[in-house]
C-alpha positions, 0 to 999 in steps of 0.5 A: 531514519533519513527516508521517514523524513522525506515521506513525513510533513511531506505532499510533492514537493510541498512541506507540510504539516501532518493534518495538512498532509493526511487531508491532502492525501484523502483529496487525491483519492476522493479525486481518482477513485472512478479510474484508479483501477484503469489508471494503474493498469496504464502507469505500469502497463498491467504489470500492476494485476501480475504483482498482485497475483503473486503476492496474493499467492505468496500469502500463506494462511488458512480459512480461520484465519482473520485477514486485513486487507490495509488501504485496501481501496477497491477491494482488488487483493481483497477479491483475490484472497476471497476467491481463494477462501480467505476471511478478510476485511478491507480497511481503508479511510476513503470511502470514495475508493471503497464505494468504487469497489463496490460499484465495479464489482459483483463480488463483494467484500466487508469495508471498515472506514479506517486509518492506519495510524488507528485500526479498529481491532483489539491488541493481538486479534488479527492473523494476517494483514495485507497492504498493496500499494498503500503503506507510503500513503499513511500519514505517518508510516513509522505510526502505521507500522506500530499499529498494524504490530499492536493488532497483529496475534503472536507469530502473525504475519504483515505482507506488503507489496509496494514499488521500491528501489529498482536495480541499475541499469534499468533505473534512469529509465524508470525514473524518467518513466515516472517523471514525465510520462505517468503525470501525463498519464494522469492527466489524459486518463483521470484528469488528475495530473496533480493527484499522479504527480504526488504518487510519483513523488511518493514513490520517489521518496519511499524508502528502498528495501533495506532501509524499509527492512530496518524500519520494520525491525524498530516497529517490533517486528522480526523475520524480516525478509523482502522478495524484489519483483521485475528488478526491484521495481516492485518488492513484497515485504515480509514480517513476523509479530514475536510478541508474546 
């Protein structure tokens, strides 16, 4: 699993112990909380709300359904799937990005300060979980895969919308995109340019679509399948618990 270790022991550039690394990435959160959602909005120029809307209509569930929302920071697909009558539950360790949410929005909706690596849920208890933006963030993907199919029912469903490996010829110009401009972004909307540089980095090193499909496949999960959105810049994963 070559690109596990790129993501593992990693910040940036850094080499990094686990325990360093999950502190490291609390501290970019706690630090952009106030603009994440601004922020996002420039780095991809808005893109960001029409990925998540589809995402959120590509779930397919019904209103007994128990929904987590993983990394869910702000509450946004929490919102979406809200207003389309879903139960759902943000999890997500930074309270920082969850009191934002709260503050931002009048709708409302349940946080559980949790991490990924250990979700508060019993085995086989949950129907569907959602994460956008926010698997590459776990300390140890490989462990947060594991979890989220220990809490998930027989026959439940893991939709995840992250970036990933865009299609040529597009991709030098969006690495050179994510190089020089997004830091710099960072730095002239949250005032955080060492926060967005390691989200860059995060992005460089995360696992492209097959490779994330095949990391899937050794979690337990089956019926893998993936669906690229504008070129491969965006993917939505899917995946299905058979464990009986």
């Amino acid at each position: 699993m070559p690109n596990m270790s790129k993501l593992d022991n990693t910040f940036g550039q850094q080499r990094v112990s686990q325990q360093q690394r999950e502190a490291k990435i609390r501290r970019v959160f706690q630090l952009v909380a106030p603009r994440y959602d601004l922020m996002n909005d420039f780095m991809s120029f808005a893109t960001h709300r029409i990925w998540k809307r589809f995402f959120v209509n590509y779930i397919n569930f019904s209103s007994t359904d128990v929904i987590v929302d993983l990394a869910g920071g702000t509450g946004d697909i929490a919102r979406k799937l809200l207003q389309k009558g879903a139960n759902v539950i943000v999890v997500d360790p930074s309270l920082e990005m969850m009191q934002a949410g709260v503050q931002a929005h009048r709708v409302q909706v349940t946080n559980i300060a949790a991490t990924g690596e250990q979700l508060p849920f019993a085995d086989n208890s949950i129907d569907k979980l959602t994460i956008s933006f926010g698997i590459r963030n776990m300390t140890s993907m490989a462990d947060a895969l594991k979890e989220i199919h220990r809490v998930l029912k027989p026959e439940g469903c893991y939709y995840c919308l992250e970036f990933s490996r865009p299609m040529m010829p597009i991709r030098p110009f969006y690495n050179l995109y994510n190089q020089y401009i997004i830091p710099r972004l960072g730095a002239l909307v949250a005032g955080q340019p060492e926060a967005y540089q390691y989200l860059i980095e995060s992005i460089r090193r995360f696992p492209d679509q097959q490779e994330m499909k095949t990391l899937l496949q050794e979690a337990g999960f089956s019926k893998v399948s993936y669906r690229n959105l504008f070129f491969g810049i965006a993917c939505i994963h899917i995946a299905t618990n058979d464990t009986e």
